[in-house]
N, C-alpha and C positions, 0 to 999 in steps of 0.2 A: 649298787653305787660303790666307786673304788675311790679311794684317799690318797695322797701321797705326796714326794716332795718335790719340787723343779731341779733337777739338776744342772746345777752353776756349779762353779768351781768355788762359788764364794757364797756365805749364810744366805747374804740378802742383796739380788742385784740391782733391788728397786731403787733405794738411797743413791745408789751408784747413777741411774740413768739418770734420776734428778736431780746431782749432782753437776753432774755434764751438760747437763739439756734444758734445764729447767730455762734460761731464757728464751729459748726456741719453743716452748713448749708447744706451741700453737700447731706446731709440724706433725703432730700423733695426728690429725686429721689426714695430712695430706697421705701418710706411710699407711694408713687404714684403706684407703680409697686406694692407695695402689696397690695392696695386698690384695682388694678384691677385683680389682682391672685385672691384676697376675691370672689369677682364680677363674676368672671370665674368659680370658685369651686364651688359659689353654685349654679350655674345654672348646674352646671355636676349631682348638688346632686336631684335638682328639676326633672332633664328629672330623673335620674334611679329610683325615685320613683314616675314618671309618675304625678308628680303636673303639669309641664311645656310640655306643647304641640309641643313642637319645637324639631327641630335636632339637639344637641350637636352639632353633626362634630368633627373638629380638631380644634376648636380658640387659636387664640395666641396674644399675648401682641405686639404691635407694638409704637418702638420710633423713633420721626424724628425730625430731625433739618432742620429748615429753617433761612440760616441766613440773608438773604434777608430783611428778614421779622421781624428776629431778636425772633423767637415763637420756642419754643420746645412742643411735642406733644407726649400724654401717649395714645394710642388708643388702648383697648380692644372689646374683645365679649362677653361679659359675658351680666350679668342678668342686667343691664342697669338700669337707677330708672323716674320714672314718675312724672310730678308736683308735686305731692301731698310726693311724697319720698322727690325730691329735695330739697323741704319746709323745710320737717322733718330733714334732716342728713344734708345738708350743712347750712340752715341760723339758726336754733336752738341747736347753739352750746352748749351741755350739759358743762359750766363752770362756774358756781357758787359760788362764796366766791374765785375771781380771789384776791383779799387782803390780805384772810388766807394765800392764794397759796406764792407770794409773801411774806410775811412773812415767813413763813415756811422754805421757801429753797431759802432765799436770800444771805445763806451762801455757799449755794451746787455747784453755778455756773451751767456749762456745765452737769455736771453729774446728776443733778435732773428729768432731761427727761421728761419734762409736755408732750410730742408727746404722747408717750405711755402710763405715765398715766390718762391723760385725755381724749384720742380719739381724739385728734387737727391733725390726722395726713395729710388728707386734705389741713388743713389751715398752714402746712408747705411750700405748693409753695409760700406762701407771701414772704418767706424770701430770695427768688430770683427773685421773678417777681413784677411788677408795678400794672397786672391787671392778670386776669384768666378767663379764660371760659371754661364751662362745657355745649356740645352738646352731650347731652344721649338720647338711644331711650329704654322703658322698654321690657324686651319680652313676656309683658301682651299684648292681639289680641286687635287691635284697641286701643294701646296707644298713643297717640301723642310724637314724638321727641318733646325737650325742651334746650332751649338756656339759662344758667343763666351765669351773667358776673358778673364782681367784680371788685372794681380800685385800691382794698389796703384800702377801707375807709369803714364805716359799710354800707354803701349804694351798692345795688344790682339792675340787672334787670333780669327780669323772661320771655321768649315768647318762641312762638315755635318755631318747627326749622323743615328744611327738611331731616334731617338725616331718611333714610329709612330702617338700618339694625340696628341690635338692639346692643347694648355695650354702651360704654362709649368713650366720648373723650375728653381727659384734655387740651387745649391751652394754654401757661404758658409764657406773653409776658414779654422777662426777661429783668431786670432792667440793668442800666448802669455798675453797681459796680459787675454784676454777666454775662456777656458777657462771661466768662472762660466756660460757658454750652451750648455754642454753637459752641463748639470746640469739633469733633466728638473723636477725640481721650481721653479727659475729658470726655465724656460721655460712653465710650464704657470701659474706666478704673472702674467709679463708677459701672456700670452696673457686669461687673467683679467681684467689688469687694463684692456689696450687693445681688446680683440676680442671681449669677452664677449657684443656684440648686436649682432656681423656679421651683413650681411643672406644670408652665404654657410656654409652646417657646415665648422667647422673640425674638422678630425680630429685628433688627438695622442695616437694609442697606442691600446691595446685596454683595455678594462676586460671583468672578471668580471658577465655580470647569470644572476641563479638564474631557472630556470622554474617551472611549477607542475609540483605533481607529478603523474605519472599517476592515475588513479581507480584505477588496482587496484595502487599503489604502499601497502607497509607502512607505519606511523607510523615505524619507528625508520631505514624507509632515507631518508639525505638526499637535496634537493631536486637533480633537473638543474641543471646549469651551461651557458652557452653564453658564447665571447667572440666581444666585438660591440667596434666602432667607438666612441672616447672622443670626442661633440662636447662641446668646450668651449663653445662658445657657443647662444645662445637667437636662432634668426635673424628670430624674428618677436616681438620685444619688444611687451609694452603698449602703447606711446608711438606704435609707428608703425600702432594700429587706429584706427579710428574708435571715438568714445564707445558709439556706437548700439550696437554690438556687445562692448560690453564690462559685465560685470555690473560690484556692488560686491566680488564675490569675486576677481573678476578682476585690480581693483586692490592689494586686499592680500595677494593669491600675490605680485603685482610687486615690492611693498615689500619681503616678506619675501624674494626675488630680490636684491633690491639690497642690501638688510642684513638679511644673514641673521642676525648676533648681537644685532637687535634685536629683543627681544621681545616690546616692548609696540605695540598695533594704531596707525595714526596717526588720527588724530580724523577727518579729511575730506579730497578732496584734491580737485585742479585739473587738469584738462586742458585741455592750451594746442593750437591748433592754428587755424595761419593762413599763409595763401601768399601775400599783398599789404599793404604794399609790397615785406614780405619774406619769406623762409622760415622757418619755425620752428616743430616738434613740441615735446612735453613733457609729464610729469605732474610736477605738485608737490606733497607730501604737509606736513599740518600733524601735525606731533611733539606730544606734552606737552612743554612749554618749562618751565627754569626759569627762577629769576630770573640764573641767572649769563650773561650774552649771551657771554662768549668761548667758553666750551666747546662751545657748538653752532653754529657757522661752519662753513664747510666741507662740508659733506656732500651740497650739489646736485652730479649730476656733468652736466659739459658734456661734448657727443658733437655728431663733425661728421659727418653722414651713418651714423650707425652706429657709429663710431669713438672713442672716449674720448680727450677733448684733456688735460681737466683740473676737480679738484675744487675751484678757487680760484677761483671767476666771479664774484669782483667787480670791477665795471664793467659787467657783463653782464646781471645780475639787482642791482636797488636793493637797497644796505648790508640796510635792514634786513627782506628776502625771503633773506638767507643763512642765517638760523637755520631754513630750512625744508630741507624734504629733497626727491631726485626725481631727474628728471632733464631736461635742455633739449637738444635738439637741431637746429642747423641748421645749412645748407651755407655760409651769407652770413659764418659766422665764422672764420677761416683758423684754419688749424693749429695753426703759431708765426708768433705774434704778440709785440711786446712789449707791457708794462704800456700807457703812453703813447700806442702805437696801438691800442688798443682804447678806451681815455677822449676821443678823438678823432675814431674811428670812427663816423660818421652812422648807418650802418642800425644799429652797435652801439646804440645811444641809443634807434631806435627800438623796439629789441628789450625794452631796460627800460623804457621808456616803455608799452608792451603789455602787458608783463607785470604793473606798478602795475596797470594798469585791469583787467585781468582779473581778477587777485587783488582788488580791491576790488569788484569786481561780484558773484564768489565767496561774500565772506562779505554781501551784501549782499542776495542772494538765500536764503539759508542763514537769516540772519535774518527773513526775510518769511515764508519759508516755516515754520519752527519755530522758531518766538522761545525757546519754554524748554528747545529741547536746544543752539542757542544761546549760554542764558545758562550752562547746566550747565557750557559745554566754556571760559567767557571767561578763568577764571585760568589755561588753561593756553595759551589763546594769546593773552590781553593783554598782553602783551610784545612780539608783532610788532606788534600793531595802534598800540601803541602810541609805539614804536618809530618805525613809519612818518609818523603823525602829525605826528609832531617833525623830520624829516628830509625827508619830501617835499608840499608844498604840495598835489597835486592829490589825492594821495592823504587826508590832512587835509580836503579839502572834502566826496569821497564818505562820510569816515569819520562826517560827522554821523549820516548814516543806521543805523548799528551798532553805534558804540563804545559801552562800556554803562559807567555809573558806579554800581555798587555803595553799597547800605546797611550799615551792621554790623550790620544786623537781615535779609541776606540779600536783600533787593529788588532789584530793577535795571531804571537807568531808563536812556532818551538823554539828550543833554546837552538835547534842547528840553523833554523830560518833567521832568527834575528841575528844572530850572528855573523851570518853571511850577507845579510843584505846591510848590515853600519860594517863591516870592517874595515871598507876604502875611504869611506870619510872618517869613523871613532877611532883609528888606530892612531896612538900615537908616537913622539918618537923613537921608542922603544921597543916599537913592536907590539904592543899591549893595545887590546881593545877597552875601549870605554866605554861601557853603557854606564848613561846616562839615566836617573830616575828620579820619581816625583812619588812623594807617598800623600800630599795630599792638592789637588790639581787648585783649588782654589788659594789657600794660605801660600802656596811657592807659582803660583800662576805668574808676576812678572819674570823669574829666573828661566821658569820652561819658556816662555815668547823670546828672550833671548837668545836662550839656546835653538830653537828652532827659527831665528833669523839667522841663526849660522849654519843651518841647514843640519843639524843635528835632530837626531829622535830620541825622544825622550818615554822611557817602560813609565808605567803603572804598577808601585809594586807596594802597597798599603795597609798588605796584613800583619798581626802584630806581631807575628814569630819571622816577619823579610829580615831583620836583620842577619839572625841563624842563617838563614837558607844561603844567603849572599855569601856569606864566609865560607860555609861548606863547595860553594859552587864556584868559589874563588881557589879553594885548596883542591876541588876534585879536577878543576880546568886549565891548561894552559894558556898564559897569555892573556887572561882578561881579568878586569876588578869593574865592581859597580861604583858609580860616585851618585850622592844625590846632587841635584843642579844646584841646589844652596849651601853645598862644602867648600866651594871655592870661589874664583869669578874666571872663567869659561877654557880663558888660553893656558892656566892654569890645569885645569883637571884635564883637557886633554893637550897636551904640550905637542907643540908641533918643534920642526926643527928654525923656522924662522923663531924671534926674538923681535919684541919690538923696542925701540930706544925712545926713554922717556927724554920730554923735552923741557923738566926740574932740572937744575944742578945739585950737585948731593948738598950742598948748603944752602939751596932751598926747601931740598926735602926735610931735612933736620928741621927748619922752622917749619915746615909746614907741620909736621909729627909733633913738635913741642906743644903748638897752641893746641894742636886736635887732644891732645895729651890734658891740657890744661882743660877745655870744658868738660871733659870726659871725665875729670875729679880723680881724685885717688880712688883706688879697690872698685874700679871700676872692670866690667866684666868683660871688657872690649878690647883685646889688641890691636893695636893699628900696625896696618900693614898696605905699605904703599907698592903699586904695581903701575909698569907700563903698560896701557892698553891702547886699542883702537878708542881714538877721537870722540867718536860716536858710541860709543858703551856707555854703560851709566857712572857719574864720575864717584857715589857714597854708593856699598853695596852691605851687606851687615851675612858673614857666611859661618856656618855650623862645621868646623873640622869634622870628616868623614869618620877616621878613626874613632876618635875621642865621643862622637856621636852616639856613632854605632855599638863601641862596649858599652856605653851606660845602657841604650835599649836592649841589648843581649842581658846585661846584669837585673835591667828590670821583670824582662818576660821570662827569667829562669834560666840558668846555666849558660856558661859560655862567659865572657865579659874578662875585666877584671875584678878586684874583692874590692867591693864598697864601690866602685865608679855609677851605681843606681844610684847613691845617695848624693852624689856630685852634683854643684850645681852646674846650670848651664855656662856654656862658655861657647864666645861667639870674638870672629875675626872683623875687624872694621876696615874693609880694602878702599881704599882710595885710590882711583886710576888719576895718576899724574897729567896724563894728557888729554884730559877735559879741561875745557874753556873755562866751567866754573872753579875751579882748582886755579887757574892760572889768575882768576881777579880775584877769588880769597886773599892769594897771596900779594895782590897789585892795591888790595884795597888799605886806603892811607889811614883811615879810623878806626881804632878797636871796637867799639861799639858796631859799625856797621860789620866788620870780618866775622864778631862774636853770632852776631847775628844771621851770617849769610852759612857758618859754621854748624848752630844749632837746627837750623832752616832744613841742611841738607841732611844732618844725621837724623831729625823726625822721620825725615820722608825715606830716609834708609830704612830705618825703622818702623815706619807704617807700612813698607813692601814685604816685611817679613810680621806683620802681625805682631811687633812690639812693644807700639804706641798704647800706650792705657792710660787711665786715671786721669790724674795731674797732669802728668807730661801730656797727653791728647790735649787736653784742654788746652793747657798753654802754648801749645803747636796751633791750635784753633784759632787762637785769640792774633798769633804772631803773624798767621797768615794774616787775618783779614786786614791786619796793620797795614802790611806791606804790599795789597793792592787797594791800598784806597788812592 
């Protein structure tokens, strides 16, 4: 038996990892299990290139708990390591200038991830266990099995051992403060959560599976029983086949694989798959989205080599590809990592720079190919398309080819189609196209029947980030701006070069503006604003200025706006067309009482068309009607 000491650079590097890691701590599982996948793979690679004399077979990863005994246990068959390995890769731990280290990223916390950047991942069981031992046999002929043990201090012992089949076996005697890992259910969750698409069958325990039953078995006698081997994991996931060989059933076993308490199918998905400049597997599934963008973040999982890092890849897949679902996988992205060095990280960038293009090629193709299952599927993923538009430039230029702008009559066009087909009617006299839009078809439903009695089209544009998008698409376009139907009253938002002449004199309209002034009360939220219109328009309209609209919703959905116009209240324009009949008898009518009355009459019903009649005032509009037709 030989003695001796770990060579670090520093007395004791166990303090140190639990110093760094201890909230992660859960992670010594997952760096165990891929220690022994490592160990397994390349013995797969040594037999097919006939270095290794031995039979592969079928090995698999086995974990056990003993709580008896109070020991968890990592036993592999892989390529095993011999004294002279053991020496090498457990007691000469490559970590040198552990002080730089510390300094460095004594601000980084948790996220700094010494595990994976330093190769400590071994000496992660410190951070649950007292003591460790490692009984390996190598599957060099005539290697001796080797026992080496550890207590947590730099002191080790080395001898042989009678292990007679070759692998590795970790003993991991865990400490008082970490007894939660010897609870099968905590084991078999991490196991889940970290190793669920090892490329190696992890074993944990036996399960129950029933057989069929014999043909000359009764109905009432139960089915055979047999216990078999519990693999936790799926070692030939989706993501790492080729497309060619993969149906569409294929992909939505995967899905329902990965979320299983999701129940609804995902509309289409993405398979990523490229090995220059960098490495990188994945499938990405499109969800039904809704409008709310925080609740569905999170749910891509990142995987290095097989391995689950983490479900939080942003930096890694562009902000707004998080609301999608899947999974991305490659070796180019370390472990732990922190925030900062992944946003800095060049092949990082390239890997979301990829994935933009792909996913825009995706739905780019999707629409060539079936434009109206396409349009079917746009409110439930125009939110990323959307999304992306506003946030990433390159992606914005492919989007021409796809993004769809909706009719409140159901149509949908591109932005060159719509464009083309309003700009002989929407242009106005400036040159400038108008589109027209409605973000919600029922509350501004009298404005759009107007506008479309003027023979106007009216988009569908009612996600919560249209306002952003609009402005971007107003600064990226020449000659167009969007109005909503209820910023203005019609001749207004698209001005032609006719003018109509109201048939007030201006010292009618000053009385007329004064009494409207007068029921409307002081600090009232309504400017009046009298226009000449066609006859036949409606003579009270109640309109939201487009500007002043628009930056409050930008200030509310985040960035863009001005400062504080979210917290603004609303304000609304009270247009009165002059050349309405009922205008012309307000002002004929000889009784204040009846004017007062035919005054409040009509700003209700202005008001009831935009949804502003509530409370009191509905009631009292209620009551006044039924007055006035008795």
């Amino acid at each position: 038996m030989a003695t001796g000491k770990i060579n670090v650079s520093v007395d004791n590097i166990f303090p140190l990892i639990k110093k760094f890691l201890y909230s992660d701590h859960e992670i010594f599982l997952r760096e165990l299990i891929s220690n022994a996948t490592d160990a397994t793979l390349k013995l797969k690679h040594l037999t097919a290139i006939g270095e290794a004399k031995v039979e592969y077979g079928n090995p698999q990863i086995e974990v056990k708990i003993d709580k008896k005994a109070k020991t968890l246990r990592i036993i592999d068959q892989g390529i095993g390591m011999s004294e002279a390995e053991v020496k090498k890769y457990i007691n000469e731990v490559a970590f040198s200038g552990a002080e730089e280290f510390l300094d460095k990223y004594k601000d980084a916390g948790k996220d700094a991830g010494i595990i994976g950047h330093f190769g400590l991942g071994f000496y992660s069981s410190f951070m649950v266990a007292d003591k460790v031992e490692i009984i390996t046999k190598s599957y060099l002929e005539d290697s001796p099995a080797v026992h080496w043990s550890c207590d947590g201090s730099p002191e080790f012992t080395i001898k042989k051992a009678k292990k007679k089949e070759r692998g590795t076996e970790i003993i991991l005697h865990l400490a008082e403060d970490s007894t939660e890992f010897l609870e099968e259910g905590r084991i078999e969750e991490l196991l889940r959560k970290y190793n669920k698409f090892m490329p190696v069958p992890i074993k944990f325990g036996t399960r129950t599976e029933t057989l069929p039953k014999p043909e000359d078995a009764k109905e009432e006698d139960p089915a055979p029983t047999k216990e078999v081997a519990n693999i936790i994991n799926n070692p030939n996931p989706a993501w790492t086949k080729k497309p060619a060989d993969l149906e569409d059933a294929d992909y939505k076993n995967f899905y329902r694989e990965l979320y299983p308490m999701q129940f609804e199918e995902p509309l289409f998905h993405i398979h990523l798959n490229v090995d220059y400049p960098f490495n990188l597997t994945g499938i990405l599934y499109f969800p039904k989205l809704t409008n709310d963008l925080n609740l569905q973040k999170d749910r891509i999982q990142l995987y290095q080599n097989q391995v689950f890092v983490t479900d939080n890849v942003e930096g890694i897949v562009p902000e707004f590809l998080t609301m999608l679902r899947g999974v991305i996988d490659s070796p180019d992205i370390p472990l732990n990592v922190s925030r900062s060095y992944l946003q800095a990280d060049g092949a990082v960038k390239k890997i979301s720079s990829y994935i933009t293009r792909k996913v825009a090629d995706k739905l780019n193709s999707l629409f060539k190919e079936d434009r109206e299952g396409f349009e079917k599927k746009w409110n439930d993923i125009k939110i990323v398309i959307e999304y992306g538009m506003l946030s990433e430039d390159k992606f914005f230029e492919k989007a021409e080819n796809f993004a769809l702008y909706p009719t409140v009559d159901g149509d949908y066009y591109t932005f060159e189609e719509v464009t083309e087909k309003l700009k002989a009617q929407q242009t106005d006299k400036d040159d400038k196209l108008v589109l027209l839009y409605a973000s919600d078809k029922e509350a501004q439903h009298s404005y759009i029947e107007a506008a479309k009695a003027k023979g106007y089209e009216v988009l569908l544009m009612d996600s919560p980030i249209v306002a952003h998008l609009m402005q971007k698409l107003e600064t990226s376009k020449e000659k167009i701006s969007f109005a909503r139907v209820d910023a203005d009253h019609l001749d207004k938002l698209i001005q032609k070069e006719e003018t109509q002449i109201s048939k007030l004199s201006d010292a009618e309209k000053d009385s007329l503006k004064e009494q409207l002034n007068t029921v409307l009360g002081e600090g009232s939220s309504y400017t009046v604003q009298l226009e000449a219109m066609d006859s036949d328009a409606a003579p009270f309209m109640i309109t939201e200025p487009e500007f002043m609209r628009r930056m409050k919703e930008m200030q509310q959905t985040g960035g863009g706006g001005m400062f504080g116009m979210g917290n603004m209240p609303e304000m609304y324009n009270l247009v009165v067309n002059t050349n309405h009949p009922l205008v012309g008898e307000i002002l004929g009518t000889k009784t204040e009482k009846k004017r007062k009355r035919l005054i409040n009459q009509s700003l209700d019903l202005a008001r009831l068309s935009k949804g502003l009649l509530k409370g009191e005032e509905l009631t009292a509009f209620i009551k006044r009607s039924y007055e006035m037709v008795k």
